[in-house]
Structure formats: structure tokens, C-alpha cells
C-alpha positions in Angstrom: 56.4 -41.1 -19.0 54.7 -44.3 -18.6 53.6 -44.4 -14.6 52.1 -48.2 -15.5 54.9 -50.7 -15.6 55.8 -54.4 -14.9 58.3 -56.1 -12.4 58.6 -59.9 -13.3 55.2 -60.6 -13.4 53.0 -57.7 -11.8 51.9 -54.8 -13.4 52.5 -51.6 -11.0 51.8 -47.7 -10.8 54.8 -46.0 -10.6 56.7 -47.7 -7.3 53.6 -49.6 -6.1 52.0 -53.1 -7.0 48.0 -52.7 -8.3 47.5 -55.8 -6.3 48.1 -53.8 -3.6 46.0 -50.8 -4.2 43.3 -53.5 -4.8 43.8 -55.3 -1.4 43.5 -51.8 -0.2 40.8 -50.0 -1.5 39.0 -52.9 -3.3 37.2 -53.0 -6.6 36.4 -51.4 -8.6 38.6 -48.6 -8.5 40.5 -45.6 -10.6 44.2 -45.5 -10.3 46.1 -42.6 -11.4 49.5 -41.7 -11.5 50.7 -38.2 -10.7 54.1 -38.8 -12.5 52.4 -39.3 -15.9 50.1 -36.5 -15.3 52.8 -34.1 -14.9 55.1 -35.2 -17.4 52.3 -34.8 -20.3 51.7 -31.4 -19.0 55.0 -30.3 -19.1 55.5 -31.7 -22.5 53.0 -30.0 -24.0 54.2 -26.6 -22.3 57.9 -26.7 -23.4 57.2 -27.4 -26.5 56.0 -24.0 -26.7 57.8 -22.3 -24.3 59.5 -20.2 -26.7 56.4 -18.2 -27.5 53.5 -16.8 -25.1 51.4 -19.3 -24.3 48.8 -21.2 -21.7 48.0 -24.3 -21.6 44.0 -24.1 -19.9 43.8 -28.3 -19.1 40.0 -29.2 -20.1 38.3 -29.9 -16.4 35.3 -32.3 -17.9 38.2 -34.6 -18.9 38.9 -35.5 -15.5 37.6 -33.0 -12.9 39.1 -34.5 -9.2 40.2 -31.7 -7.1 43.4 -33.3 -6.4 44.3 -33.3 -10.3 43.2 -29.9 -10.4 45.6 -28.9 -7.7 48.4 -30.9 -9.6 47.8 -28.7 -12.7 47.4 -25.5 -11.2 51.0 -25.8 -9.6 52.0 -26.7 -12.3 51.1 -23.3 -14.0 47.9 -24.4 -16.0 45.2 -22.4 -16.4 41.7 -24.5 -16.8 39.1 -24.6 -19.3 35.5 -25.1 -17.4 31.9 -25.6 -19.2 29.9 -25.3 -16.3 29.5 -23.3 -13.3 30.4 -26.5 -11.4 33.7 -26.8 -12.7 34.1 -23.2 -11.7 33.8 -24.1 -8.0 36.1 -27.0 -8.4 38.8 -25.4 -10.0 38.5 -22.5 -7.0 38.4 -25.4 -4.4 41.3 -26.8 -6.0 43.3 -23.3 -5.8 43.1 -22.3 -9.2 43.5 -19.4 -10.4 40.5 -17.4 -11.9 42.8 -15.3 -13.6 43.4 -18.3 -16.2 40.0 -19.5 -16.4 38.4 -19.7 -19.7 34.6 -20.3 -19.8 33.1 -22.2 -22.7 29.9 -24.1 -23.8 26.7 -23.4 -25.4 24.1 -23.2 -22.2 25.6 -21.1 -19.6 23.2 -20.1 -17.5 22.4 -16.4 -15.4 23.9 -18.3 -12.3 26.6 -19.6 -13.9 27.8 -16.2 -15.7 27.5 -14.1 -12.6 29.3 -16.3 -10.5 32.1 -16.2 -13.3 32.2 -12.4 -13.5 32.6 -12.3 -9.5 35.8 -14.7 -9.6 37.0 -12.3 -12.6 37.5 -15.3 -14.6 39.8 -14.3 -17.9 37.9 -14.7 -20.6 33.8 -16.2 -21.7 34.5 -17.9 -24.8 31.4 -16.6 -26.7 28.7 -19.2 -28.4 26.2 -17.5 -30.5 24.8 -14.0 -30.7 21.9 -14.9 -27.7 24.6 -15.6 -25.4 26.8 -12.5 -26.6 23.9 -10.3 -25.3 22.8 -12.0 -22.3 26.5 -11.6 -21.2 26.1 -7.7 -22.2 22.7 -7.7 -19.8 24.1 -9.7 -16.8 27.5 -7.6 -17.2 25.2 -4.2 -17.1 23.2 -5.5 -13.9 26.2 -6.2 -12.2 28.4 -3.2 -12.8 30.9 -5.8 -14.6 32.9 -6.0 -17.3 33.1 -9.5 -18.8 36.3 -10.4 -21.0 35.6 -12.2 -24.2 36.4 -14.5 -27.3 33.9 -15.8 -30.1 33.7 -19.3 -30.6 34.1 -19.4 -34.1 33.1 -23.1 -36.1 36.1 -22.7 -38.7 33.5 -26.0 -40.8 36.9 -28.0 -40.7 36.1 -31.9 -40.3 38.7 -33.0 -37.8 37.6 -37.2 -38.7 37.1 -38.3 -35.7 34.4 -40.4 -33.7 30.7 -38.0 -34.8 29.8 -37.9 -31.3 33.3 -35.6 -30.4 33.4 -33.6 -34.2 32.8 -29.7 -32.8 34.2 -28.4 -35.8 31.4 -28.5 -38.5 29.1 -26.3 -39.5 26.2 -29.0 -38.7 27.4 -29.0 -34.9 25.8 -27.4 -32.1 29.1 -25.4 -31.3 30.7 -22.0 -31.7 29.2 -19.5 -35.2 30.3 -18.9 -38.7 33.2 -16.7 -39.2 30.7 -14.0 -41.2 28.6 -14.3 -37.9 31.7 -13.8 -35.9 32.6 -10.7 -37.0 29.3 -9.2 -36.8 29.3 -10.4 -33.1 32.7 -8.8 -32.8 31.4 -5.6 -34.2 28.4 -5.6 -32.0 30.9 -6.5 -28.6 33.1 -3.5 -29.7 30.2 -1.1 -28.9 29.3 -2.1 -25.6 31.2 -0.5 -22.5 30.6 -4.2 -20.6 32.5 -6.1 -22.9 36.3 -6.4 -23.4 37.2 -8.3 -26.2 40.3 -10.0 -25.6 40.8 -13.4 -28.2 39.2 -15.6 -30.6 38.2 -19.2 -30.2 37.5 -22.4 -31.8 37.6 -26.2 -31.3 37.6 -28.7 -33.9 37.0 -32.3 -32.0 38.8 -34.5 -30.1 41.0 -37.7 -30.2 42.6 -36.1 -33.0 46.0 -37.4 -34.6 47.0 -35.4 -37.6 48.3 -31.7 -37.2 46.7 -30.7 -40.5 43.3 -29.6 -38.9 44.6 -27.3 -36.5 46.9 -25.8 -39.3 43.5 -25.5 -41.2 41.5 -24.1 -38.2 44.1 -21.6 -37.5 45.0 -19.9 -41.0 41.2 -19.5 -41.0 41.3 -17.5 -37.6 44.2 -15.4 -38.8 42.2 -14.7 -41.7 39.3 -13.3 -39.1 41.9 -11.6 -37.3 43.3 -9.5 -40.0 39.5 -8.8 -41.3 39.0 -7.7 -37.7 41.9 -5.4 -37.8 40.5 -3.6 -40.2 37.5 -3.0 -38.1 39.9 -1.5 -35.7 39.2 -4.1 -33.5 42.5 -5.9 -31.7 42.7 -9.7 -30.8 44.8 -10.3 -28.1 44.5 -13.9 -27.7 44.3 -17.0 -30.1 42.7 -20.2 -28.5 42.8 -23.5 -30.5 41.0 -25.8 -28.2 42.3 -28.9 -27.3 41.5 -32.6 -28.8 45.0 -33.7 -29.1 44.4 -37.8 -29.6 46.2 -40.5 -27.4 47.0 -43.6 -28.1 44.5 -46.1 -27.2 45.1 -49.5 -29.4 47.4 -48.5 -32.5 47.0 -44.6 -33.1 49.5 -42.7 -33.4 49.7 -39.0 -31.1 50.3 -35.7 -32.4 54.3 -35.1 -31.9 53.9 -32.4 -29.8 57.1 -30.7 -30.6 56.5 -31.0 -34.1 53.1 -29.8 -33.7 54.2 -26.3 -32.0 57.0 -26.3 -34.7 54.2 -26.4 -37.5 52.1 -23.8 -35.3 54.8 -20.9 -34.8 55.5 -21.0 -38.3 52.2 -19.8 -39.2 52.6 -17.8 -36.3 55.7 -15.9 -37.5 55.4 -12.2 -37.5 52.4 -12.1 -34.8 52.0 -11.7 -31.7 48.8 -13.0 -30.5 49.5 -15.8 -27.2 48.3 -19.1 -28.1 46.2 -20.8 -25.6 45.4 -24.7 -25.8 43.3 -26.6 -24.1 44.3 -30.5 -23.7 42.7 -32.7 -21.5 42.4 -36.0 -22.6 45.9 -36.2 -23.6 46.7 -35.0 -20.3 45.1 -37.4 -18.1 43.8 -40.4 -20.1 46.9 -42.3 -20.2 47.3 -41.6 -16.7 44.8 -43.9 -14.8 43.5 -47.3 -15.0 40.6 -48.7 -13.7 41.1 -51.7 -11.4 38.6 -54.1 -12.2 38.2 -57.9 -10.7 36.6 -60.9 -12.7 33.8 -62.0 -10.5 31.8 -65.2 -13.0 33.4 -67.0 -16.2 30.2 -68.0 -17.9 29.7 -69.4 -21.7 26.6 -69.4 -23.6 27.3 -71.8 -26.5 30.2 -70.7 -28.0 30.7 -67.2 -26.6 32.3 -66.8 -23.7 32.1 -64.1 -20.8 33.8 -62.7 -18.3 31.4 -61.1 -15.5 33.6 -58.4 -13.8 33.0 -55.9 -10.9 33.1 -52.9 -12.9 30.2 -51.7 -15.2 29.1 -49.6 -17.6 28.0 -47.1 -15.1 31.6 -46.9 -13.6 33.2 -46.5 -17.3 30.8 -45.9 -20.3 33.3 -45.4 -22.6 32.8 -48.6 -24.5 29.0 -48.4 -24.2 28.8 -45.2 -25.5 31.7 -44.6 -27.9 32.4 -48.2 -29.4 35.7 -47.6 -27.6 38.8 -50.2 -27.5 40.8 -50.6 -24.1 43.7 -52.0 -23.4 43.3 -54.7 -21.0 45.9 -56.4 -19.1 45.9 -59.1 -16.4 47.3 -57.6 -12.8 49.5 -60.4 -12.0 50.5 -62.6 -15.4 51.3 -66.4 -14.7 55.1 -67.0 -13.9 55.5 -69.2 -16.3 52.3 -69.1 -19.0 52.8 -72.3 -20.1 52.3 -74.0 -16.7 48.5 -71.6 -16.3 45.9 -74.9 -15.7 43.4 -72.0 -17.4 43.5 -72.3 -21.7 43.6 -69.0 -23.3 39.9 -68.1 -25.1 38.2 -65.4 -26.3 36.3 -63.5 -24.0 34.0 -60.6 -23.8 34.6 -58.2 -20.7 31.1 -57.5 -19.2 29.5 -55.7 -15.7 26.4 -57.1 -14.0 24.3 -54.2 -15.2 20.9 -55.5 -16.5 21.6 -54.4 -20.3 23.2 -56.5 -23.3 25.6 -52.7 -23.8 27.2 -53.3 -20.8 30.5 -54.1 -21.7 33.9 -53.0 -21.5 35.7 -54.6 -24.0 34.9 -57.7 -26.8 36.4 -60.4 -28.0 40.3 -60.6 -26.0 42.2 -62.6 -26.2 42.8 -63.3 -22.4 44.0 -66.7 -19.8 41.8 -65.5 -16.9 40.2 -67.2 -13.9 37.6 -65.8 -10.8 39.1 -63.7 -8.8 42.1 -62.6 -11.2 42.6 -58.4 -11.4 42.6 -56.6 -14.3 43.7 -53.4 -15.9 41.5 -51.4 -18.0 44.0 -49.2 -19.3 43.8 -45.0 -20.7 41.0 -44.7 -18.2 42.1 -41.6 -16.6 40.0 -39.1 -19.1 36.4 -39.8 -19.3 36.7 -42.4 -16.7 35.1 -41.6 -13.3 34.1 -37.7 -15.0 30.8 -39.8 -17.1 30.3 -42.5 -14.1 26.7 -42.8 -12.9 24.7 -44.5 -10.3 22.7 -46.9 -12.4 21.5 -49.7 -11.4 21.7 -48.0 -7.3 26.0 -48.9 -7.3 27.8 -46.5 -5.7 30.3 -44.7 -7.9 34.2 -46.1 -7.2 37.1 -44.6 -5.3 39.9 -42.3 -6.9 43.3 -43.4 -6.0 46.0 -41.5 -6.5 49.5 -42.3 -6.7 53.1 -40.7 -5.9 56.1 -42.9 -6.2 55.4 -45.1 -3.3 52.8 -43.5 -1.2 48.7 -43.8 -2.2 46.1 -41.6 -1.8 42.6 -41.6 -2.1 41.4 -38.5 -3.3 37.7 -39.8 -3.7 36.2 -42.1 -1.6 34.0 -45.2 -2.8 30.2 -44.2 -2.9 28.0 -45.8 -0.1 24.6 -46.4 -0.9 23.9 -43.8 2.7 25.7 -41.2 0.1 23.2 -42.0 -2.6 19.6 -41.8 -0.4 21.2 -39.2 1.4 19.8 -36.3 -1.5 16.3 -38.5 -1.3 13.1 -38.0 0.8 9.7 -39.9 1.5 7.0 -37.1 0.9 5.4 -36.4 3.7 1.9 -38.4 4.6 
């Protein structure tokens, strides 16, 4: 499901115009729909609801508390990377039971709160970790569940910056190193080994890395088994791609179909981990155009949003959709000539953009749609340049919420102090 839609000539959220969200909560500001949230969840956990599963939805996606409450009624489970994202998902009523810790850094803190809540499982990132795990576990009188993180070296060809899956990357070990980590975990008393891990990238769109990823994990299993040592779990990560411009998604149901098939004969669950292809279609930010300027022959449209609110772009060389609000009712009558303009914020750097050469019939003062800005949106926002971060709207057939509120310069110099004279 689509929650973003037109009627005649204004583009709404589910039951409710974006003109009005705007006159209500200003600009700029993220607009999500809870319809689209929930039907990509539940997509992607009946297509494998034939076989045990869990889907664990990636919090750094998109970690609001009110999403996170969305997902955990829904039945997910959550896949956290910091000690942070543990709190949120408790706040949000998770349950701790279906947590899965991952990530390279986790710190004492972090790993002792985690055993408290009896999260499910530490997904494991290298040998230093495995034993600091074994020490904090022994301190504590704990026993900490746990998967390897194992870097199956499969290129997933995606953007460099989100490619976990090489051997060159900072993330999970080799599979030799795996099972000597394995090996090692099967002799402490503080340890329970309960699955395997690994994650390959993100934004990906062909099904033929995970099949890769995973018949090398089965291989590790078996080699495992003969170790006497039993995998109860198999987690393939997440990274399932969306479509921005003109990729084309995984068919989940012909993904899972591929999947069991190599899964035939076992009996391991499957966990997954989505995130982006859970939320990402499911927001927009609501931006306004604020100056039209040219310099020569290039031509710029100044809006209220920024880099520092969405850094996508910046960062990633990212393409958004972007869609006027309210269209013309008749185009041909608009006293504005359609150009070529490039979509920038009033942050003092030439990288602050949000999208280049569109194709667009715009004036000052017209709304627009930045569209697939509910993953990586708002999660990456900063405070550059002293502007408060934006508000967090979210949306249920004809009612509006806002589940964060816009950022007051009070809330930024509230964490500041003059030293004392």
C-alpha cells in the first residue's frame, strides 16, 4: 500500500491533505503513514509464514517510539546497534525477548544493560567482543545468548558506503574465524550459543546475494555440527532495496519461495531484519520553497528544509522523488514556465542539496514532497547550522499525530552551560 495519493489536484497521506498537515505543524516536517508501515510489515511476514520465522525491524532506520510501538504490536521483534535503541525499543513496549543486538563497538554499559533486559541474542563481531561478552557475563552472574556475525565476502553491489558484506568491511569475521569463535563460545558456562548471523548491505534488489550468503552459512552450520555444536537460529540481515527512482524491489514472495527451497530439510527459524523497506516508503518530508534565485543559467530553488534535516542526498548521491503539494488545476493556465531547478537548504555549504536538476513549475511559497523519506530521514538529522530538528507527524486515516515535536532552539542550549567565572 501506497498511503501517499492524489485527489484532483492535491497530494494526500492516507485520508488527509499535506497542505493541511503543513498549515498545522508547519515546515519543515516528516509525514508518515501508519497504513503503509503496517502493510510492508505484514508483507514481509506472510510471505513466510509457512515456516518459523521473525522478522527483527532495524531500529536505526527509523527509531520514533511511536513506529516502534506500531511494530511491536504488530509481532516484530527489533534489531538495535546501540544501547540507545535498547531503551527506545523498552519505552516503546517492546519485547526484550525479540531483541537482537548487533554492531562492532558495544560498549560495557551497553552489554550489561542488554543482559539485564534478557535481550535474545548478541549477534557476535569479532573474537575481542566474544570475550568481553564472556567477562561482563561472568561479573554479572549472566548468561548471554549468542550468534557470530559471520562476513560470508559476498559483494551485494550496492552504494560502498552500505556494502557490509566484504571481507574489506569493518563488519562481522571470516567463516574459518567463525568457527574457531564458535568453538571457543562452546566452552564457556556464560555463553549460549543460539544462531548464526550475517549481513550483506543494503538497498539491495536481486535475491541472488542472499541465496549466496545463505548456502555459505549452511555450509558453516553443517561444519559446526560436526563440532557437536547446534545452531538454532539463521539470521540473514535485512537490506531489502525499495524503490526510489526506477529500481525494481525484491518480490518478497518470490524471495521466501527461493529461501525455503534452500531451506528444505532444516529446521533452523529464519530471522530478517528489514528496515528501510519497512519505513522508507512510508514518510515524506514536507518541505516549502522559500527563494527562486538564478545565477546565470542555473537555477535554484531555496527551500526550508536542509541538509541537516535530510542528508541523504549530501551524503549518499541519493535521488528523491519530488512532487509539488498542490499541482495547478489546469497546467497549462500556471503564469510560472516549467525549468530546471536544483532543490537547495539555506545551510552555508555548496552540498546542501536535496535534489538536482528537476524538472519542476514552482513559485515561493508552493509545498513540496520529498518522497521515500521515512528511513534515514529524521534517524541522521542534525543540528547544524543551530536549526532545530523537525516535527514527526504521524498519520491514521483521518486523524494526525505528532509523535515528535519541532526542536526549539530552548531544547538545543538547554544540554549547554557558561563555565563558571
Amino acid at each position: 500500500m501506497n498511503g501517499f495519493h492524489r485527489l484532483g489536484d492535491e497530494l494526500y497521506v492516507e485520508e488527509l491533505p499535506l497542505s493541511k498537515i503543513a498549515d498545522i505543524y508547519g515546515t519543515p516536517a516528516f509525514v508518515y503513514s501508519q497504513a503503509t508501515i503496517k502493510a510492508a510489515y505484514m508483507d514481509f511476514t506472510n510471505a513466510f509464514a509457512d515456516y518459523p520465522h521473525q522478522v527483527c525491524y532495524a531500529v536505526k532506520a527509523n527509531s520514533n517510539i511511536a513506529i516502534l510501538d506500531l511494530l511491536a504490536r504488530l509481532g516484530a521483534g527489533f534489531d538495535i546497534v546501540s544501547g540507545g535503541e535498547l531503551q527506545r525499543v523498552i519505552a516503546a513496549g517492546g519485547d526484550p525477548g525479540k531483541i537482537l543486538f548487533s554492531g562492532v563497538g558495544k560498549q560495557d554499559w551497553e552489554i550489561r544493560t542488554a543482559l539485564e533486559k534478557n535481550i535474545a541474542c548478541f549477534n557476535v563481531e569479532s573474537a575481542s567482543e566474544l570475550a568481553r561478552l564472556v567477562r561482563i557475563a561472568e561479573e554479572d552472574g549472566q548468561v548471554a545468548p549468542v550468534a557470530i556475525r559471520v562476513n560470508p565476502d559476498v559483494d551485494a553491489k550496492t552504494h560502498p558506503y552500505i556494502a557490509t558484506g566484504l571481507k574489506e568491511s569493518k563488519f562481522g569475521v571470516a567463516p574459518e574465524e567463525a568457527l574457531s569463535m564458535y568453538i571457543d563460545a562452546k566452552q564457556s558456562a556464560h555463553l549460549k550459543i543460539v544462531g548464526i548471523n550475517c549481513h550483506i548491505g543494503s538497498q539491495i534488489t536481486d535475491s541472488a546475494p542472499y541465496l549466496v550468503a545463505l548456502g555459505r552459512l549452511i555450509a558453516l552450520i553443517d561444519e559446526l555440527q560436526r563440532h557437536n555444536i547446534s545452531i538454532r537460529q539463521i539470521d540473514l540481515g535485512g537490506g531489502f532495496g525499495i524503490r526510489y527512482k526506477d529500481e525494481t524491489p525484491l518480490p518478497i514472495n518470490a524471495f521466501a519461495v527461493a529461501i525455503l527451497q534452500m531451506m528444505e530439510g532444516r529446521d533452523e527459524q529464519l530471522i530478517f531484519e528489514p528496515g528501510r523497506m519497512i519505513v522508507a516508503n512510508a514518510g515524506i518530508l514536507l518541505t516549502k520553497v522559500n527563494t527562486l534565485k538564478s545565477n546565470g543559467g542555473k537555477h535554484f530553488a531555496v527551500v526550508d528544509a536542509a541538509m541537516n534535516d535530510f542528508i541523504r542526498s549530501a551524503y549518499y548521491q541519493s535521488w528523491q522523488d519530488i512532487s509539488l503539494v498542490k499541482q495547478p488545476a489546469d497546467v497549462d493556465s500556471n503564469p510560472v514556465a516549467s525549468k530546471i531547478w536544483d532543490l537547495v537548504g539555506p545551510i552555508c555549504e555548496t552540498g546542501d542539496y536535496l535534489a538536482k536538476d528537476r524538472q519542476l513549475a514552482i513559485m515561493e511559497g508552493d509545498l513540496l514532497a520529498i518522497h521515500s523519506a521515512g528511513a534515514y530521514g529524521f534517524v541522521m538529522s542534525s543540528n547544524y547550522n543551530t536549526r532545530g530538528r523537525a516535527p514527526e507527524i504521524l498519520i491514521r486515516g483521518n486523524e494526525h499525530f505528532c509523535v515528535r515535536k519541532r526542536e526549539t532552539i530552548e531544547d538545543q542550549l538547554r544540554l549547554e552551560a557558561l563555565p563558571g567565572k
